[in-house]
C-alpha positions as CSV (number, residue, x, y, z in Angstrom):
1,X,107.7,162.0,71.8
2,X,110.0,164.5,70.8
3,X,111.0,163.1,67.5
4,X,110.1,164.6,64.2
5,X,108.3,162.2,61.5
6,X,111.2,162.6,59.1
7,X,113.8,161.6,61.2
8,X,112.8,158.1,61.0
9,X,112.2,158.0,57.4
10,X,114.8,155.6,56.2
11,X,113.8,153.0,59.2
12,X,112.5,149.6,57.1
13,X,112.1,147.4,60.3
14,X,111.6,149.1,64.0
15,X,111.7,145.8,66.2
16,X,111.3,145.8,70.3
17,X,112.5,143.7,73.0
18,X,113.8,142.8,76.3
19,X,110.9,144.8,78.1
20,X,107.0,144.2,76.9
21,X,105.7,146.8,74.8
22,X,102.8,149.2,75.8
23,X,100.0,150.0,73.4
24,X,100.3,153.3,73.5
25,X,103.9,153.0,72.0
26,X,103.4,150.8,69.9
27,X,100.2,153.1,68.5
28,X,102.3,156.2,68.7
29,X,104.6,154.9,66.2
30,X,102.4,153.9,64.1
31,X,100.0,157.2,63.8
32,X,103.6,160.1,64.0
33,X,105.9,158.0,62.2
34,X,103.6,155.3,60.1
35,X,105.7,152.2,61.7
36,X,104.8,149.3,62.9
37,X,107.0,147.9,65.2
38,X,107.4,144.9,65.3
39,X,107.7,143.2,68.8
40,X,109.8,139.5,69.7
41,X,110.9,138.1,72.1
42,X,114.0,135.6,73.5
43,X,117.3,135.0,76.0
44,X,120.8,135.6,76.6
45,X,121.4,131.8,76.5
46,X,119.3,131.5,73.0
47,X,121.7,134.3,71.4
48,X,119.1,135.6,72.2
49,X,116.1,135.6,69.7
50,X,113.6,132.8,70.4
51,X,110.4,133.7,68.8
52,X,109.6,137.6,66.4
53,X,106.7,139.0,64.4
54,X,107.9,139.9,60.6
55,X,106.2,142.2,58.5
56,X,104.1,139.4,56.9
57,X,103.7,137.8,59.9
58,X,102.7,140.2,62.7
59,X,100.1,139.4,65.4
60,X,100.1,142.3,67.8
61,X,100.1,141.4,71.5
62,X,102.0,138.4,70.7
63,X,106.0,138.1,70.3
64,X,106.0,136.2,66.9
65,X,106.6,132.7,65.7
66,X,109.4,130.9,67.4
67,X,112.0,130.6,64.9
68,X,112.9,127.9,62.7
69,X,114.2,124.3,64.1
70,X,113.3,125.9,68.2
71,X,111.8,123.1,69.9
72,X,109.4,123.8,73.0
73,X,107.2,122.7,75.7
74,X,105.1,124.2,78.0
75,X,104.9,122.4,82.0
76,X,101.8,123.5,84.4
77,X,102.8,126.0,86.7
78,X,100.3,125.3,89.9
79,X,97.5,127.9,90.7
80,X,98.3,129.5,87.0
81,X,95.6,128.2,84.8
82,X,96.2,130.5,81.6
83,X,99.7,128.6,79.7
84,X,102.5,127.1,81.0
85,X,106.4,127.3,82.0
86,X,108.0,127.5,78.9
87,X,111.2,125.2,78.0
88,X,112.6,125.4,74.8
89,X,116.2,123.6,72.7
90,X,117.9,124.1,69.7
91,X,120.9,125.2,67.5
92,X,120.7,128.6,69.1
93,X,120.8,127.5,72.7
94,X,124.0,127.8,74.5
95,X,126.5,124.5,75.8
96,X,126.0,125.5,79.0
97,X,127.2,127.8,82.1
98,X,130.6,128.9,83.9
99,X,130.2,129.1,87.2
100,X,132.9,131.2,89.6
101,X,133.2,128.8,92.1
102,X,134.3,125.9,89.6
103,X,136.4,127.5,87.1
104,X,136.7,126.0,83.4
105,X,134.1,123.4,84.3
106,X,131.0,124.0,81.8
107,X,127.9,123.1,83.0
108,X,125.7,121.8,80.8
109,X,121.9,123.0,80.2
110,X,119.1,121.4,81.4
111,X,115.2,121.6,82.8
112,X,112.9,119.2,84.2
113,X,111.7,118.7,80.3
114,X,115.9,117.0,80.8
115,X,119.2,117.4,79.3
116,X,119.7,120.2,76.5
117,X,116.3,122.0,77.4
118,X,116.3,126.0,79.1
119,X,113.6,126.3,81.1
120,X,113.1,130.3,80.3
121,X,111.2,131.1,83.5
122,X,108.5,132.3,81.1
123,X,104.8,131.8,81.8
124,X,103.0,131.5,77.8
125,X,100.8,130.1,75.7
126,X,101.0,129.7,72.2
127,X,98.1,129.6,69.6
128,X,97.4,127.2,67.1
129,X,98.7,129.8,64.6
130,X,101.8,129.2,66.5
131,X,101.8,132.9,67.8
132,X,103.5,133.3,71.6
133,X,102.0,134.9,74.1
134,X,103.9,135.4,77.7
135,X,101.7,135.6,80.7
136,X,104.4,136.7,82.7
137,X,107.7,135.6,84.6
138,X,106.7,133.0,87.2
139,X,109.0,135.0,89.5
140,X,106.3,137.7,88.9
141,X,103.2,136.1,90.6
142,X,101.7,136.6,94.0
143,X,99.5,134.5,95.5
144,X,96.9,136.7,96.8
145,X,94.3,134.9,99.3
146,X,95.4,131.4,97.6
147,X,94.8,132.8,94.0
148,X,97.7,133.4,91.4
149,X,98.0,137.1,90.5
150,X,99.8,138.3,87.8
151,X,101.8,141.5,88.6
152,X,102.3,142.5,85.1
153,X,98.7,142.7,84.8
154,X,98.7,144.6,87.8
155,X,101.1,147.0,85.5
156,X,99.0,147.1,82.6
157,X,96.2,147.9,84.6
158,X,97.5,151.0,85.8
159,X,98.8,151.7,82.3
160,X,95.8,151.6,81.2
161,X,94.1,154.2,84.0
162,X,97.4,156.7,83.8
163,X,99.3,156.1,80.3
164,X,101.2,159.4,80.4
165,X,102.9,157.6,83.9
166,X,105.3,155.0,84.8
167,X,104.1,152.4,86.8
168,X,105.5,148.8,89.2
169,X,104.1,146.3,91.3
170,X,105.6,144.4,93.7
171,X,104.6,142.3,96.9
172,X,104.6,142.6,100.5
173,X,103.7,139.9,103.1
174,X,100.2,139.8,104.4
175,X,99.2,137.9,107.7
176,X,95.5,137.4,106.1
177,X,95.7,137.4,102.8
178,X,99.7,136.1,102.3
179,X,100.9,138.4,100.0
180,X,99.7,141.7,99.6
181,X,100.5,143.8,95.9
182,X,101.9,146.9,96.1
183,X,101.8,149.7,93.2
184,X,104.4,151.7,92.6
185,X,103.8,155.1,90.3
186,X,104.8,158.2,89.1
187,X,101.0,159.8,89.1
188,X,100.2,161.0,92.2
189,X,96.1,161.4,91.3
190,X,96.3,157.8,90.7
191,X,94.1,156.7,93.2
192,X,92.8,152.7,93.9
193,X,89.2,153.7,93.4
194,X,90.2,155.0,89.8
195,X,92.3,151.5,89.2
196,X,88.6,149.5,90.0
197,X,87.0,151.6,87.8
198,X,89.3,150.7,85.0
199,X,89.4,147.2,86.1
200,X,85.6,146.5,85.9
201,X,85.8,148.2,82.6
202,X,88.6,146.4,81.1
203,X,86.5,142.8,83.0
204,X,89.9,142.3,85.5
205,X,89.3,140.4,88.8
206,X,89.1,142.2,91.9
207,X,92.5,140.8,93.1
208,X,94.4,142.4,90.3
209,X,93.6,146.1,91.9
210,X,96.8,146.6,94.5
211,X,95.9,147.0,97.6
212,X,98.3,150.0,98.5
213,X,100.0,152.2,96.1
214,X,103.1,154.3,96.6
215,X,103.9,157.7,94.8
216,X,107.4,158.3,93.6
217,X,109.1,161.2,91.6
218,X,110.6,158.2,89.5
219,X,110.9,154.3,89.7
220,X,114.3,153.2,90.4
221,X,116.1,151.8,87.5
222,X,118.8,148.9,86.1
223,X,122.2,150.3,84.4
224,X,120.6,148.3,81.0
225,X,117.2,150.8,81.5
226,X,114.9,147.8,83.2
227,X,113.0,148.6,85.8
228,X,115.1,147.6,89.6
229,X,112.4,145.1,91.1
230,X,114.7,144.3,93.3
231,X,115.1,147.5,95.0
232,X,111.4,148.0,94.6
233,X,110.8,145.2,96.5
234,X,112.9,146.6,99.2
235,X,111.0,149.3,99.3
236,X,107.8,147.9,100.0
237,X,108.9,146.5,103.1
238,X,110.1,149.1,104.3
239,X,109.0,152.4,105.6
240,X,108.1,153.5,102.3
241,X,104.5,152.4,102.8
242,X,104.2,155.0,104.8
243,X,103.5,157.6,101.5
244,X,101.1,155.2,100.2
245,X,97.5,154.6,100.7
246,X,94.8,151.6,100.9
């Protein structure tokens, strides 16, 4: 934002990982700095680059091609109907783990696709261009009266109603309805009647709009810059809820 065009001048390639990339990022680059960046995707135990768009091969909203001699597979996740759990192998993919409570014994890698696969913990689907698109991590669904809610579409959909904000969701139990999402932001306006306006405008189901949203100053973050979930989570089951509204 505060960046002058000709500092970036003698960029040839801008790519983006590790955290999904907004729109309005990836448009601001493109209109101050006339950069595309160029968005991919991948693991600590693939070293760590699974799939990336290239310059002659960018599709935006996807993370690229997997690269060359990656193998992959995609299992049904239950009450997800839009991809699958992605597995993949290949050269890149590491032996195996160490684990502290058995010293110098690797452990090799494996999924329920068997022996040598890493089951990535990805929800995606991939094209018949062979473009990837993740749906989300499967450890970031709630099930919301028996149907399978994406919480990073709960972000986006707040990113879309307040972009200048920062935005989380995160879950809290619910005796009716069994899991309840809860939106953590940094806009205070933001208001749940503003989120379903945006939402039938954008054609999102009901159950993406969180039912209670909490204002903070700023969302608690990971030494590496990643959002803390954890403590998020934390926080809304506890008293925090308190600040928020239905």
């Amino acid at each position: 934002r505060h960046a002058q065009a000709h500092e970036f001048c003698h960029l040839r390639y801008v790519v983006a990982g590790a955290e999904r990339l907004s729109e309005s990022v990836r448009q601001l680059w493109q209109d101050k700095f006339g950069l595309q960046i160029l968005e991919g995707y991948g693991a600590t135990e693939t070293a760590p680059v699974l799939s990336v768009n290239t310059p002659a091969a960018n599709r935006p909203g996807s993370v690229g091609r997997f690269l060359p001699q990656i193998e992959w597979r995609l299992s049904p996740v239950p009450g997800i109907t839009r991809g699958g759990l992605l597995h993949v192998r290949g050269p890149n993919l590491m032996s195996g783990y160490l684990r502290h409570d058995r010293p110098g014994t690797l452990h090799p890698v494996s999924s329920s696709e068997g022996d040598g696969w890493y089951d990535t913990g990805d929800v995606a689907e991939v094209d018949a261009d062979g473009f990837v698109y993740l749906v989300g991590r499967v450890k970031r669904f709630a099930k919301v009266a028996g149907e399978m809610v994406s919480l990073e579409l709960v972000e986006l959909l707040a990113q879309a109603s307040s972009p200048a904000a920062s935005h989380a969701a995160s879950t809290l139990p619910d005796a009716a309805r069994g899991e309840a999402v809860v939106l953590f932001t940094t806009d205070a306006s933001l208001s749940r009647e503003s989120l379903q306006r945006k939402a039938r405008e954008l054609g999102y189901a009901e159950l993406v709009v969180p039912r209670k949203l909490v204002w903070l100053e700023s969302l608690p973050l990971l030494g590496s810059g990643k959002l803390d979930y954890v403590t998020l989570r934390g926080m809304a089951q506890g008293a925090c809820l308190t600040s928020g509204g239905e």
